[in-house]
Legacy VTK file of the C-alpha trace (Angstrom):
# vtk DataFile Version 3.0
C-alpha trace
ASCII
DATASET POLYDATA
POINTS 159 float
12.424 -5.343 4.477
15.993 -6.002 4.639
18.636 -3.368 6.576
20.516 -0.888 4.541
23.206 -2.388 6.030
22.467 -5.847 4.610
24.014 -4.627 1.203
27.708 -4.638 0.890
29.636 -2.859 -1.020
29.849 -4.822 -4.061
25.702 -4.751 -3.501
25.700 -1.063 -4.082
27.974 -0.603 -7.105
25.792 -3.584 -8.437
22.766 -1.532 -8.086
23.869 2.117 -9.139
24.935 0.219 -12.084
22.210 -1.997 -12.642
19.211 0.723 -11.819
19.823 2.635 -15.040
20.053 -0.028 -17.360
18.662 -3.431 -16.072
19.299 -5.107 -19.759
23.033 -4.471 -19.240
24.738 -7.697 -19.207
25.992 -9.036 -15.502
29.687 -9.518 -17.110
29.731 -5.632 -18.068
28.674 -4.950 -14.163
30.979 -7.248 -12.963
33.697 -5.862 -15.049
32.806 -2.265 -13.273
32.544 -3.797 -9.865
35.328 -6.728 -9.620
32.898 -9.554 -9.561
32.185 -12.824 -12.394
29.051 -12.358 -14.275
27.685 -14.992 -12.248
28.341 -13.604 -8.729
26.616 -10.401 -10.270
23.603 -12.501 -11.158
23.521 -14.196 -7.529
23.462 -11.324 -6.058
20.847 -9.573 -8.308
18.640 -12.380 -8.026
19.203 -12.186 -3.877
17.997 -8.166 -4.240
15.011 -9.336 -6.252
13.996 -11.958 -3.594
14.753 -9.729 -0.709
12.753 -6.438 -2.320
15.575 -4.511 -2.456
14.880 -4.687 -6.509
10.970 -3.473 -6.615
10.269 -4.065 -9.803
12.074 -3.883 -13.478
10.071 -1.096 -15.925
10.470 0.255 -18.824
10.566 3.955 -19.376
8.349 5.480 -21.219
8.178 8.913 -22.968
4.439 10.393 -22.259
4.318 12.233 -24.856
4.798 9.734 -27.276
1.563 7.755 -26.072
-0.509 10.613 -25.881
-0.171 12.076 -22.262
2.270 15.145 -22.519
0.125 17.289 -19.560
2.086 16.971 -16.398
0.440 18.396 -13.494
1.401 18.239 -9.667
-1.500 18.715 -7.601
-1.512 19.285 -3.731
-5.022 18.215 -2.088
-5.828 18.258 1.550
-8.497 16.467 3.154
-11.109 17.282 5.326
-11.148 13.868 7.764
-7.780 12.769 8.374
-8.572 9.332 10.320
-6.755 6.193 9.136
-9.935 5.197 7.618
-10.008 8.181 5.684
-6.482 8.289 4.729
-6.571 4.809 3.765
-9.910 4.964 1.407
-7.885 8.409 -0.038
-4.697 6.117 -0.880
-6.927 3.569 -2.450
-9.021 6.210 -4.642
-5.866 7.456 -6.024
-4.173 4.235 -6.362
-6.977 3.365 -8.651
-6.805 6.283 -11.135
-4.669 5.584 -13.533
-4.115 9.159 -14.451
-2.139 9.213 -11.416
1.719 8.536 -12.185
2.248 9.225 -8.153
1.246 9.827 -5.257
2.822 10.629 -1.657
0.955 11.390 1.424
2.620 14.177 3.344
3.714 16.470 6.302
3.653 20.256 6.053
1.212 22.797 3.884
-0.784 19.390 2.321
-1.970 16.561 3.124
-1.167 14.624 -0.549
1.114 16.129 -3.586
-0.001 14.183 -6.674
1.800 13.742 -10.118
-1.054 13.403 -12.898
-0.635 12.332 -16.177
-2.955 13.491 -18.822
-3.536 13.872 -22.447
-5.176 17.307 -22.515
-6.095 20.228 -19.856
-10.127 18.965 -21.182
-9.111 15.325 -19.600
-7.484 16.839 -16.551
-10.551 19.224 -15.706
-12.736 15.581 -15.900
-10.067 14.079 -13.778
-10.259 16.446 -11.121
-14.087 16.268 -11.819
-13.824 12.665 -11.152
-11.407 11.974 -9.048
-11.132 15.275 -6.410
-14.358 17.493 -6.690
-16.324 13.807 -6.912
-14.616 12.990 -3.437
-16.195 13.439 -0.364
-13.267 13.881 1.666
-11.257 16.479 -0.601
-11.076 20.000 0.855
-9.297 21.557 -1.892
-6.657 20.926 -4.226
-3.941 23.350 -6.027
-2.978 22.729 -9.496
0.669 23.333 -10.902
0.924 22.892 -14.724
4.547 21.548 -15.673
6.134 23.820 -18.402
8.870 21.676 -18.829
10.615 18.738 -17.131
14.046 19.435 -15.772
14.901 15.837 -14.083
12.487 12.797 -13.820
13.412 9.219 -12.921
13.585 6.752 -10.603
17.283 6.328 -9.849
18.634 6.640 -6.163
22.339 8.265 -4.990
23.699 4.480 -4.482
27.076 4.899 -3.454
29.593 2.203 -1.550
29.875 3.019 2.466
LINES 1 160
159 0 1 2 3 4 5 6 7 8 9 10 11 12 13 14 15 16 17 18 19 20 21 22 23 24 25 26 27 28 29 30 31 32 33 34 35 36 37 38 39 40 41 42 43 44 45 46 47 48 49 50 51 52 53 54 55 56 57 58 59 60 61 62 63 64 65 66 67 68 69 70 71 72 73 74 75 76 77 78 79 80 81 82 83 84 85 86 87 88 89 90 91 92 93 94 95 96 97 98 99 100 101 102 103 104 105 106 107 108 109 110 111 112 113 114 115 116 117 118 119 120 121 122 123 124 125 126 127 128 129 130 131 132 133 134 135 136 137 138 139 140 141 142 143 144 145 146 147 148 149 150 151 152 153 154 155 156 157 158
């Protein structure tokens, strides 16, 4: 993984640019940033190779394909040995009800963010997924109401 301090400045108003709109055309960004379309496009393509650019997505609106339940779900575990952790982190990564998932410090062990068409298919996927799991000691469920601020974007600003 490259240093932070790898990317220049013209790197960083490239990405806080490019990260909300990756079909925007490298001669707009370069107009923004004082660079030729094609030095944008080097320079994107570096980011790609490096990992600095993840992945390109698009974004789409759950509700519109069925899944308007948002729940975030804290679980702690009972055995916390790498082993453990690890086959935890795999079981989640393969439900695909789960949007994300972050192991933590603090009051929980993992906060979830599950996706789900109804409270009936969230019930199976704790039945499933948490009460089905040998190592979950409990889990606390938070219904969204309604979603103030989602995304992926990141405070990119030049240094």
């Amino acid at each position: 993984m490259p240093p932070a301090d790898s990317l220049d400045d013209f790197d960083r108003a490239i990405l806080a640019r490019y990260q909300h709109d990756t079909k925007r055309a490298a001669e707009s960004i370069g107009e923004g940033v004082g660079l030729s379309a094609a030095a944008v496009q080097r320079r994107i393509k570096r980011m790609r190779k490096t990992g600095v650019i993840q992945a390109e997505i698009a974004q789409i609106d759950p509700a519109r394909v069925g899944l308007p339940v948002t729940v975030i779900v804290h679980v702690d575990i009972e055995r916390e040995s790498l082993a453990h952790i690890d086959a935890f982190k795999a079981h989640m990564r393969a439900k695909p009800e789960v949007q994300q998932c972050w192991y933590t410090t603090g009051l929980t062990d993992f906060i979830l963010v599950v996706r789900v068409a109804s409270m009936g298919a969230y019930e199976q996927f704790t039945r499933d997924a948490l009460l089905g799991h040998d190592n979950v000691a409990k889990f606390s469920s938070f219904v969204v109401l309604g979603e103030v601020k989602s995304g992926l974007g990141l405070p990119i600003e030049r240094t």
